[in-house]
N, C-alpha and C positions, 0 to 999 in steps of 0.2 A: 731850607738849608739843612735842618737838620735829618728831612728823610735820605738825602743826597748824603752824607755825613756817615749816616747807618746802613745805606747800600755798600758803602764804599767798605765802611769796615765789616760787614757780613763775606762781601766777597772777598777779603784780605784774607781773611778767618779761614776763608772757604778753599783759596789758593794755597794756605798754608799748611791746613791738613791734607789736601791733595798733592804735594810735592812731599810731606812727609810719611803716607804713608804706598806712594805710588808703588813701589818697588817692594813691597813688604808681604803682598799678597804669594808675589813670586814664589818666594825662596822657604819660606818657614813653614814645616811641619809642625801640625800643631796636635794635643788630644783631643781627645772628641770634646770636654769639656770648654776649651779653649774657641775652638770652631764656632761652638755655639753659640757662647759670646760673641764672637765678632758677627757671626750671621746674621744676629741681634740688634748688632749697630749698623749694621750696614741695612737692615729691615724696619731698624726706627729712621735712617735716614731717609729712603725711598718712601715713607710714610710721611716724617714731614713735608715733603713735596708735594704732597697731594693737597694741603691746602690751597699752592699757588697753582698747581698743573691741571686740577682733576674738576677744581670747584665749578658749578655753572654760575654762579655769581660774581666771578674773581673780580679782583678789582687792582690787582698786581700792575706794576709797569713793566712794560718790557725788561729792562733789567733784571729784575727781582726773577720775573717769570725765564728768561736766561739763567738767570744761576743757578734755581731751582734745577731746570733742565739739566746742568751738567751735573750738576750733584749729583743727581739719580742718575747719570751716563756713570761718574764714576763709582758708585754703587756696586751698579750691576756691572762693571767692571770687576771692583774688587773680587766681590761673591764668585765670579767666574774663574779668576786665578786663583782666588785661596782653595776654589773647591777643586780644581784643577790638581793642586799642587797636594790634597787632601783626601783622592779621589775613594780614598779605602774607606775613608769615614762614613759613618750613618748620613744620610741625604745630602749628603756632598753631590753626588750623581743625579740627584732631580733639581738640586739649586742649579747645578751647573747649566740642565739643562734650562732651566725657567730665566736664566739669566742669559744663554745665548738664544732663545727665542726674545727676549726684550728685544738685545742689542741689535739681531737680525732688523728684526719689524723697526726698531728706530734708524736703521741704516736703510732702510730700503726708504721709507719717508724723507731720509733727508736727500738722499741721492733723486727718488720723485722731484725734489722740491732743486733742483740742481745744487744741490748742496752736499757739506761733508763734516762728519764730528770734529774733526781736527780743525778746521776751520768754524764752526760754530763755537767749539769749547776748545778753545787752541790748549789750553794745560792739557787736556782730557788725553789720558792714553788709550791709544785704538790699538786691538789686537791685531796683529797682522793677519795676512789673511789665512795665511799656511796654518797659523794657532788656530783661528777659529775652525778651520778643517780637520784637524785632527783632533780637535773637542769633540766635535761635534762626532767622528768616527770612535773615537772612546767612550761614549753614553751610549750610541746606538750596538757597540759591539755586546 
């Protein structure tokens, strides 16, 4: 009971910094100082998931190894908007791009798999596709 107890409130936790800071990546220009940090948190997040995602000996439940998953969707999410929204910045322009190469490669897997991020990580915001297009033509320009 008590691991069911502690999935529950990890993914509370998890749900709740993802609705607060969905929308944040968006709109705020930040200094280079600024950026960094968050690059940071968003680069210790997608790290900690490599415990449950990456390990050959996991021993995660499907849940756990789920949430892990979205986490790191919403990551590489964030890293993509703020770099987006940041693009003058120092490597804002190779995050952005290493972050729509993830999300690509995890969109094509899940569609393989007849699936879809929205439906896997229902919170999860998915870029529309028009955004990812014009990312993707603003790194390459």
């Amino acid at each position: 009971m008590k691991k069911q107890t502690w999935t529950l409130l990890s993914f509370s936790l998890f749900l709740l910094s993802l609705l607060s800071t969905q929308s944040y990546a968006e709109t705020i220009k930040l200094t280079q100082a600024q950026y960094d940090q968050k690059m940071a948190e968003y680069t210790a997040t997608v790290n900690s998931t490599k415990t449950v995602l990456d390990s050959k000996d996991n021993q995660a439940t499907a849940t756990e190894m789920k949430t892990a998953f979205c986490q790191r969707m919403d990551a590489y999410h964030q890293i993509a908007a703020l770099s987006k929204a940041n693009i003058e910045l120092s490597t804002a322009s190779v995050m952005l791009m290493v972050a729509n190469r993830y999300l690509d490669q995890q969109e094509k897997s899940l569609t393989d798999a007849g699936m879809n991020e929205s439906a896997f990580c229902p919170t999860a915001k998915a870029l529309k596709v028009e955004d990812t297009k014009r990312l993707k033509s603003k790194v390459t320009e």
